[in-house]
C-alpha positions, 0 to 999 in steps of 0.5 A: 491478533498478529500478522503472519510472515505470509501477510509480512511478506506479501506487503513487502513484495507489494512495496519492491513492486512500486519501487520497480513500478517507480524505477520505470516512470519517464521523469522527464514531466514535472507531474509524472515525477510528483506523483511516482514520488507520492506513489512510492512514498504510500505504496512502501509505507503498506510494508513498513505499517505491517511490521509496525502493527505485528509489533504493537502492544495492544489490540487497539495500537494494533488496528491503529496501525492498520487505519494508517495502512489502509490510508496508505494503501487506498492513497497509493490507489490514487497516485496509480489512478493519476499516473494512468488516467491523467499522464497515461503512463502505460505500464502492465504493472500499474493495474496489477499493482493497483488490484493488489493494493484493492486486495490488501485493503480487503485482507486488513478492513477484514482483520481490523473488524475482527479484533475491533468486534472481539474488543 
């Protein structure tokens, strides 16, 4: 199975929205500026293990590259979590970001049980 330019697409506007959402954080707070770098870091490699995984040579490679997407996916959930519950940045951005992140990690669980099942 192969992802399709949709897919593609919507994790790299997934990725340009943590970099805005990043862009928008006070740096002035030492705790603020580590977890907006974390958030950036995971949120940006959703995007970059799409195109790893659209490139893979087997059904296995492939739902590899999706496991470290899911990671990567659910960890950039916790960051978000962080900067809201415990710096309470308020940014009408983050819990939309957040809910696409809950979205992607649906579509890719459900694509990865697909092919492990037919494997």
């Amino acid at each position: 199975m192969r992802l399709n330019e949709s897919i593609r697409s919507r994790t790299k506007e997934y990725g340009s929205s943590i970099i805005r959402a990043y862009v928008q954080l006070p740096k002035n707070r030492e705790e603020i500026a580590v977890l907006g770098k974390q958030m950036l870091r995971s949120g940006t490699s959703v995007a970059s293990h799409t195109r790893e995984a659209s490139r893979a040579r087997t059904d296995s490679e492939f739902c590899s590259k999706l496991d470290v997407l899911l990671q990567e996916a659910d960890e950039s959930q916790l960051w978000i979590e962080f900067l809201i519950d415990d710096c309470q940045i308020v940014d009408p951005e983050l819990p939309k970001i957040h809910r696409e992140a809950g979205e992607l990690i649906a579509i890719f669980t459900t694509i990865v049980s697909k092919v492990r099942s037919s494997l």
